[in-house]
C-alpha positions as CSV (number, residue, x, y, z in Angstrom):
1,X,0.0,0.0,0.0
2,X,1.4,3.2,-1.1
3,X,1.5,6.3,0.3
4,X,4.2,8.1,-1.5
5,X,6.2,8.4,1.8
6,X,3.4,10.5,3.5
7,X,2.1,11.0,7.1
8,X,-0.4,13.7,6.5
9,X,-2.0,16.0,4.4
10,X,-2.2,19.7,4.4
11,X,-4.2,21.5,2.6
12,X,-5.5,24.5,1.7
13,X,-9.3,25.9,1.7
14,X,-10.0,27.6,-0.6
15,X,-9.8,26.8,-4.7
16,X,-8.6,23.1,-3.3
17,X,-11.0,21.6,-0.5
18,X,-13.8,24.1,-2.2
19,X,-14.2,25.3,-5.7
20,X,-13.2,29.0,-5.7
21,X,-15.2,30.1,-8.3
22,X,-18.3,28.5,-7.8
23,X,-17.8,29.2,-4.4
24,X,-17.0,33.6,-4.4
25,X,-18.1,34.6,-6.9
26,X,-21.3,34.8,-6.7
27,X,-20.3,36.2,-2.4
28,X,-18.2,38.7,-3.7
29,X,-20.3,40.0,-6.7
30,X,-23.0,41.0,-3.7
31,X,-20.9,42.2,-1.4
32,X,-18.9,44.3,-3.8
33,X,-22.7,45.9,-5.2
34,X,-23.9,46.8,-1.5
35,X,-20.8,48.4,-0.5
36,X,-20.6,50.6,-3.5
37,X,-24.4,51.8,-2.5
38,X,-23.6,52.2,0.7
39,X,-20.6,54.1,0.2
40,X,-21.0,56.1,-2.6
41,X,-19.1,54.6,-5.3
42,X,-19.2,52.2,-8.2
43,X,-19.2,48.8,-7.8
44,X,-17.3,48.1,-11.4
45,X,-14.3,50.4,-9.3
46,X,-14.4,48.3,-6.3
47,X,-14.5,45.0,-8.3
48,X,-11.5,46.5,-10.9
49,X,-9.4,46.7,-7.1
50,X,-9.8,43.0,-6.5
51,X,-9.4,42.0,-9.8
52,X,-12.9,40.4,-10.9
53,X,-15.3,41.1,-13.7
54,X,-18.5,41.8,-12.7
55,X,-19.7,40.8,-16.2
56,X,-17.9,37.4,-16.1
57,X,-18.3,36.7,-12.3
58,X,-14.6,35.5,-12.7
59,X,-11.4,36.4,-10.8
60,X,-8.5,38.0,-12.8
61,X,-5.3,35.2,-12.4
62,X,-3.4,38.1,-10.8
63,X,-6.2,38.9,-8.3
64,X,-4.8,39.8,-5.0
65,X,-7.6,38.3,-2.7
66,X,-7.6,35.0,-4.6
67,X,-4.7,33.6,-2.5
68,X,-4.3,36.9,0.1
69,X,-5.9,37.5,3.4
70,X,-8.7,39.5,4.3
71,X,-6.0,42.1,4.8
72,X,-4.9,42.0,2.0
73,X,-8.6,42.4,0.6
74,X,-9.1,44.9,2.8
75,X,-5.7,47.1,1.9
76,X,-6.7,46.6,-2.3
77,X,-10.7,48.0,-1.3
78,X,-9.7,51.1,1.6
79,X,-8.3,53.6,-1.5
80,X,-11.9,53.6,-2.7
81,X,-13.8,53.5,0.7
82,X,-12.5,56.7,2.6
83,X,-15.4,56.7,4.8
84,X,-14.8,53.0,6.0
85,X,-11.7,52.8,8.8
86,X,-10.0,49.6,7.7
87,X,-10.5,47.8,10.9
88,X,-14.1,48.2,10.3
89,X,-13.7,47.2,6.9
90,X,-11.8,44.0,8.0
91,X,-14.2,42.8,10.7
92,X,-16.9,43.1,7.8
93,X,-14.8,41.3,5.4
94,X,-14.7,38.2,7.8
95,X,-18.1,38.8,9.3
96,X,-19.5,38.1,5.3
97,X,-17.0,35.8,4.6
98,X,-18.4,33.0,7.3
99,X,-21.6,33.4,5.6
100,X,-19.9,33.0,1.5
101,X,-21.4,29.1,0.5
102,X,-18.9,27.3,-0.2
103,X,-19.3,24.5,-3.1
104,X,-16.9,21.5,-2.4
105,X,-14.7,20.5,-5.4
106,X,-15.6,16.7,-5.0
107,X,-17.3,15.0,-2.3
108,X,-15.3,15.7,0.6
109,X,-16.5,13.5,3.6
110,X,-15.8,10.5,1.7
111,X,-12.5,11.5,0.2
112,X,-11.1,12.4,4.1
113,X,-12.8,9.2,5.5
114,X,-10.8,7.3,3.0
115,X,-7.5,9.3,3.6
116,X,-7.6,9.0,7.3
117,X,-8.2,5.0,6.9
118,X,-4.7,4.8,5.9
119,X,-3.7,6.1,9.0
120,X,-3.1,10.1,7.0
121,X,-3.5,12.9,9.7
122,X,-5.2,15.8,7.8
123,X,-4.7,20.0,8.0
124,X,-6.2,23.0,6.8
125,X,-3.9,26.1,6.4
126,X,-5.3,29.1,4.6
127,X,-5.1,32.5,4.7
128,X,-8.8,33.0,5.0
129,X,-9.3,33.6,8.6
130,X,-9.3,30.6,11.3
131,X,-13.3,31.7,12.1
132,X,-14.4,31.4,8.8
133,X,-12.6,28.2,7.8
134,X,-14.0,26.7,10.8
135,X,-17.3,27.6,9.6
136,X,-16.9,26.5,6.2
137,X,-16.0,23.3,7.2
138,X,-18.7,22.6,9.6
139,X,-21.0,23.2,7.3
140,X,-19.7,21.1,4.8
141,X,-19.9,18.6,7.6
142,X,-16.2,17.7,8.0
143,X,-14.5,19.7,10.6
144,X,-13.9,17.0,12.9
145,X,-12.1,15.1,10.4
146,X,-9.1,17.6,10.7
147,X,-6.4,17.3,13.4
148,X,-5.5,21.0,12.9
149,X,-7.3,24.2,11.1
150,X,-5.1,27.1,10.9
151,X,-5.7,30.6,9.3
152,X,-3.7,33.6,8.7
153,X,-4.9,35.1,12.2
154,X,-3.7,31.7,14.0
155,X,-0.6,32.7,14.8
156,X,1.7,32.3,12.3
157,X,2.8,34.8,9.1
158,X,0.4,34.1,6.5
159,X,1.5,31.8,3.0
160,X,3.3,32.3,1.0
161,X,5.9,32.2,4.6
162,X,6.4,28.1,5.5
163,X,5.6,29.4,9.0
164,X,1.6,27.9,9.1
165,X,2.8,24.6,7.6
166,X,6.0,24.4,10.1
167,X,3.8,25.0,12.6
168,X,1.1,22.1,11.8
169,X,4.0,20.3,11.6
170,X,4.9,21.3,15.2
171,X,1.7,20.7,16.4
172,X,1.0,17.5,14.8
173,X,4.5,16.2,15.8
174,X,5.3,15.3,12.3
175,X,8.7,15.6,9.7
176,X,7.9,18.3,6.9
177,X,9.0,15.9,4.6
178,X,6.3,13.5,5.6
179,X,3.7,15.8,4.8
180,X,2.4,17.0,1.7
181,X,1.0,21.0,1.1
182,X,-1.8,20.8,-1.6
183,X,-3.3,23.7,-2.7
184,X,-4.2,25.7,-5.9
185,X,-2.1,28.7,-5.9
186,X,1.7,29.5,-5.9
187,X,1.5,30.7,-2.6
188,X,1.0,27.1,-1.5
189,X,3.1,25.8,-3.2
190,X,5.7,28.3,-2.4
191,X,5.1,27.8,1.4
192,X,5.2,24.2,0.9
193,X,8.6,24.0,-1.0
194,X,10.0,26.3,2.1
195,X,8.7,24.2,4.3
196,X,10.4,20.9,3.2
197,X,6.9,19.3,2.0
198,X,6.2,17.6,-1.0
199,X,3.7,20.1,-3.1
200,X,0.6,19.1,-5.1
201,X,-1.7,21.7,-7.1
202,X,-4.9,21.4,-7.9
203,X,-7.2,22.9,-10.6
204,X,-10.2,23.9,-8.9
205,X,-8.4,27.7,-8.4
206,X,-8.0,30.4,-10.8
207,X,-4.4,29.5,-11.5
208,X,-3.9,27.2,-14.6
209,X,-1.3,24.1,-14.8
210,X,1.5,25.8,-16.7
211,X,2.0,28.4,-14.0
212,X,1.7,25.9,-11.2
213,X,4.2,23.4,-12.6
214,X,7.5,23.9,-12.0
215,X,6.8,24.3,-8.6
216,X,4.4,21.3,-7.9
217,X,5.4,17.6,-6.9
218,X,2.0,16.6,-9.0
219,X,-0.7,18.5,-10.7
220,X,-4.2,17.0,-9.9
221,X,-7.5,18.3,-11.6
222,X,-9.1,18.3,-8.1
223,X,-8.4,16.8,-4.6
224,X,-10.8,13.7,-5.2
225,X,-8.1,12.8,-7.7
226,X,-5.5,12.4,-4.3
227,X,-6.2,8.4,-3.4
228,X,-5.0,7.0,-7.2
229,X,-2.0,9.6,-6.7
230,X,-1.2,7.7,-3.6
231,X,-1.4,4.4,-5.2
232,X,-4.4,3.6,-2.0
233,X,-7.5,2.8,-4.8
């Protein structure tokens, strides 16, 4: 039974465990709309900032909150919000964010029921805030099946810095090398080359295969695809 060497899985939320698009799009076409009547400017200005076409309902590749924080959100919306203080801008950021429903890119309880029968201790490290992950995941019925959910307010510099992975790691008791980071943007795979992991990308993100290649261990279409990759079908 092959494992490729592994003894857990790390991954990250959002565009791998859920389907980005499908999943903020239609969140962040909303919230962009009220906050433009509310403060008294376009929406197509505040959605230019973040890089997504209101037309499309699609997220520029280059879009700064695809794999950024709500700070970083926050920092790429203030300019064109002078009347919103950025700490109230944040905390309504991640107050809406909880609420965003999230669309799984493949069955997920299944998938981690599977994994964790061959003995894998799973983790969740995005940069999406500990609350809402936490949320996310109960409602898609599957937070228990994580030994550790970590978010860029957990403690730890946010991806692309190893720091969240090293500290799963820590937590968890387990060798970096033993543990593979699979996410959908460079930033996870960045943080999991600096941490010593083994990298997979998937292609439920915004990011396409060419630019996640010569960085990844293994390119997957989605996360369902990780039990034939570890040889445990």
């Amino acid at each position: 039974m092959a494992l490729n060497g592994l003894d857990a899985i790390l991954f990250d939320k959002d565009g791998t465990l859920f389907d980005f698009t499908a999943s903020w799009a239609g969140w962040t076409d909303r919230l962009l709309r009220h906050m433009a009547t509310g403060q008294g400017v376009s929406a197509e200005t505040l959605a230019a900032a973040v890089g997504f076409d209101l037309q499309t309902g699609r997220f520029a590749p280059d879009s700064g909150v695809i794999a950024g924080t709500v700070d970083d959100c926050a920092d790429l919306l203030q300019p064109h919000l002078p009347n919103m203080a950025r700490q109230d801008l944040i905390a309504h950021l991640n107050a809406t964010a909880t609420e965003a429903p999230m669309v799984p890119a493949t069955p997920l309880a299944p998938l981690f029921d599977q994994l964790r029968s061959h003995g894998l201790a799973l983790g969740v490290a995005t940069n999406d805030s500990e609350t809402a992950a936490r949320a996310h995941l109960t409602r898609a019925g599957v937070l228990e099946r994580f030994t550790q959910v970590l978010g860029y307010d957990s403690g730890y510099t946010p991806k692309p810095a190893p720091d969240m992975l090293l500290g799963f790691a820590a937590r968890t008791g387990l060798r970096p090398a033993r543990i593979a980071m699979v996410g959908d943007s460079l930033h996870d795979l960045h943080a999991g080359r600096a941490a010593g992991m083994q990298t997979i990308a998937v292609l439920t993100g915004a990011a396409d295969a060419r630019s996640l290649a010569p960085h990844a261990d293994a390119i997957l279409p989605d996360i369902g695809h990780l039990p034939r990759w570890l040889q445990i079908l």
